[in-house]
C-alpha positions, 0 to 999 in steps of 0.5 A: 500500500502506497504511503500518502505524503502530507504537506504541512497546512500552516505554512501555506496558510502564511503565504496566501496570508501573506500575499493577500496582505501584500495585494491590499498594501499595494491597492491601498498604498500603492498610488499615493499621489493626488490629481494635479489641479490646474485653472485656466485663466489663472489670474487673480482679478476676475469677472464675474461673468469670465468663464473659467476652467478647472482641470483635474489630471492623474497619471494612473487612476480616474479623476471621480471628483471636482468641487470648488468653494469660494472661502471669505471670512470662514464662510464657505460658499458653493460655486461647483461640484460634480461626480465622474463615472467614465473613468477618464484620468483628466476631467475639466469643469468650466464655470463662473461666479457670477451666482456666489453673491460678492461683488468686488471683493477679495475671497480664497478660490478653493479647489478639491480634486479626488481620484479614483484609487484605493487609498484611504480605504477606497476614498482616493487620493485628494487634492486642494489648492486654494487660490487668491482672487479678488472679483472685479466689476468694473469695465474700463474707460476709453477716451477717444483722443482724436477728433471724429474721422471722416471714413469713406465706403470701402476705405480706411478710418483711424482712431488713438484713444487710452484705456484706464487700465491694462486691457487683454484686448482692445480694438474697434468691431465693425459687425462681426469683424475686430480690428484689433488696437495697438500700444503705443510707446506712451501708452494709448492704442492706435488703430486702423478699422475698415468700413466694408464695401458692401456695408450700407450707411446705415448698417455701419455702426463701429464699435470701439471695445476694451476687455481687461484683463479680468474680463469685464468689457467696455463697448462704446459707440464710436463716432464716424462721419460716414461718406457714400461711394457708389461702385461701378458695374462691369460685365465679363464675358467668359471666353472659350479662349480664357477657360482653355487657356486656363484649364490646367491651372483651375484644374490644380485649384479645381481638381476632378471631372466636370464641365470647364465653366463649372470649374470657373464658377468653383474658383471664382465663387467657393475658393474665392471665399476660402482666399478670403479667409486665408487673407484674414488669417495672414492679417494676424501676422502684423508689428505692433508698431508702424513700419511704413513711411508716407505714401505707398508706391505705385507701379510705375508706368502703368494703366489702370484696367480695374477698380476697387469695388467693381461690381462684375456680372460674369456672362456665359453664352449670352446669360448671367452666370455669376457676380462677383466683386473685385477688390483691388486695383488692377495695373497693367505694364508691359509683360513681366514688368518689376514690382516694387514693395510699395512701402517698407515691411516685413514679408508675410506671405510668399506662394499661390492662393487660389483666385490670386495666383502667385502672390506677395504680402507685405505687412506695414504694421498695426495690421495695415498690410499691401498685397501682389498678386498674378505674378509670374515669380517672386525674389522675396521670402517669408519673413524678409524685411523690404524697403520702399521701392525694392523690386520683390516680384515681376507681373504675370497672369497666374490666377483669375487673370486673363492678361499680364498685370498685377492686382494690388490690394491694400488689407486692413486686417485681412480685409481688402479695402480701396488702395488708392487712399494709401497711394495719396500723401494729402489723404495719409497726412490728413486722416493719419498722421495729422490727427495721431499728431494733434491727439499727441500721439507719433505719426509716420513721416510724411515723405516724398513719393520714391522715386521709379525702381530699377530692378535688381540683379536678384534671380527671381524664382518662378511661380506655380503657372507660366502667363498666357502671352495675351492680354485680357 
């Protein structure tokens, strides 16, 4: 009879102990480490109205819990509080004090964060930051400096003005549109706002706003004297010649398989008004201080072929087909003819964009910037400071363009607004630099016109699209 081995029982029994000891130490000790607690903005004057967003973040188990408090004289107020079930590791809670009942007053903000670990027994880890704050009910004051400004339909209005106090934005809004102000070196802010072409006399109403920084918001009437313009109208006939010409070059702004005037409709209708938008977007990239000097250069030796705010009706085998409006001044030369930088800057756009073709952006600061476009290469790059007169590019008719000439815009903060008030040296000395002088401000010179350039020995790069040889 075979002899059965025994195993002692007791020292099992330890191990298993053991282990089991060992596993709940470590659930339960295992992760001491709290949520971090972050507030964006953190600041400590706050509106009441400002929304502010408290994070809570753990690096190894769910956030299952956010409160926050508002502290004064051991009163202890709710402001928010909320419970997490989804097991998300970073959780955010955005909220206002608009409801805790204290106007302008300093109070402790406090802030509790718990995760969902097994320390304490299962209550988590928890975190609590307290932080200062003081809310702050008074929007700031603006006084306009410089007497009222005439601004014509489609031009370009100027304004200094101060604020009482340090402001996280400030600027004048036209509709939905900001034109942001700049500090100047003895503290005011100057700014350039445009009056929209297509905006009637009575719908223009700007706006002269200052947020501080706590986020209380003062927004003024601004008074304007309103001029009237009224646009030419102008009918194009879209050739056969023109869409084949053009057929390759909309086809890479256009691309797939349809008929050659629906690809026309495309670029002059949708990808217009995504240029559009790009052009508000390179209008951030500007200085904050004034980097012209007197009136802008024209270019020289040329004939003007289009105005700014002509409104076009496009004609398809006799009937209408699109309207459009061309925002710029068109200038013909002879072929592939140098242009100048029309004022000095920094260079901020250099490539192809859709209706444009190949085109230039110059910014002059506070937002005021010259455009270039339908050329046929440019010798400039992104980020290079010019000065008046330097040659940055030859014409051509990339683009919308049926013949070789350039299109010169003028942007107000991405806005395309009348150029022909940048080329004249009385309208800058009068609606500029005269009235920033007279409210004590410092206004650019105003200085000769510079005299015609002569290109420069400079290799110039080619665009994306040779020009067809005629003109259109």
């Amino acid at each position: 009879m075979a002899r059965r081995t025994r195993f002692p029982l007791f020292p099992v029994v330890v191990i298993l102990i053991a282990c089991g000891l060992g596993w709940g130490a470590r659930m339960l000790f295992g992760d001491m480490t709290p949520p971090s607690i972050t507030l964006t903005p953190h600041q400590e004057r706050v509106a009441p109205t400002l929304p502010l967003t408290v994070t809570a973040e753990d690096a190894d188990n769910a956030v299952k819990y956010i409160k926050v408090t508002a502290r004064r004289n051991g009163a202890v107020l709710p402001v928010i509080e909320q419970r997490f079930s989804d097991g998300a590791k970073k959780q955010s809670l955005t909220f206002t004090l608009k409801d805790v009942g204290m106007h302008d007053t300093a109070f402790d903000l406090e802030i509790t964060a718990v995760d969902g670990s097994f320390a304490g027994f299962g209550q988590g880890n928890s975190a609590l930051v307290s932080m200062p704050t003081r809310i702050d009910t008074t929007p700031p004051r603006i006084t306009v400096k410089t007497a009222t400004p005439y601004i014509r339909r489609g031009g370009t209005g100027c304004v200094l003005y101060s604020v009482s106090e340090d402001v996280g934005q400030t600027g004048v809004k036209v509709d939905n549109r900001f034109f942001p102000g700049f500090r100047q070196e003895n503290g005011d802010y100057l700014v350039f706002f445009a009056f929209p072409y297509q905006m009637e006399l009575k719908d223009f109403q700007p706006k002269i706003v200052a947020v501080d920084l706590a986020g209380n918001a003062r927004v003024d009437n601004l008074s304007v004297n309103r001029i009237n313009r009224v646009f030419k109208q102008d009918t194009l006939d879209i050739s056969q010649g023109f869409l084949d010409a053009k057929a390759e070059e909309f086809s890479r702004i256009v691309p797939g398989d349809m008929p050659d005037i629906d690809r026309f409709l495309q670029v002059n209708g949708r990808v217009r008004r995504e240029n559009a938008q790009t052009l508000l977007e390179i209008g951030k990239d500007t200085a904050p201080e004034i980097l012209w000097d007197g009136a802008f250069l024209r270019l020289p030796d040329a004939a003007p072929r289009a105005g700014f705010g002509d409104a076009r009706t496009y004609k398809w085998q006799g009937r209408d087909v699109d309207h459009q409006t061309h925002l710029g001044l068109d200038l013909a030369s002879v072929a592939q003819a140098p242009v100048p930088a029309s004022n000095s800057g920094r260079v901020v756009f250099v490539g192809y964009l859709g209706i444009y073709g190949n085109m230039v952006v110059i910014d002059h600061g506070l937002g005021l910037q010259s455009l270039y476009s339908h050329l046929s290469s440019y010798q400039v790059e992104k980020g290079q400071m010019v000065k008046k007169g330097d040659i940055i590019a030859h014409t051509g008719a990339t683009g919308m363009a049926g013949g070789d000439h350039l299109h010169y815009g003028i942007l107000i903060s991405g806005l395309e607004v009348t150029p022909i008030e940048w080329l004249d040296a009385h309208w800058i000395k009068d609606n500029v630099s005269d009235r920033i002088i007279a409210a004590g401000g410092k206004a650019p010179a105003i200085s000769a016109p510079a005299p015609a350039p002569t290109p420069r020995q400079t290799p110039a790069r080619q665009g994306g699209s040779k020009p067809p040889a005629r003109r259109r």
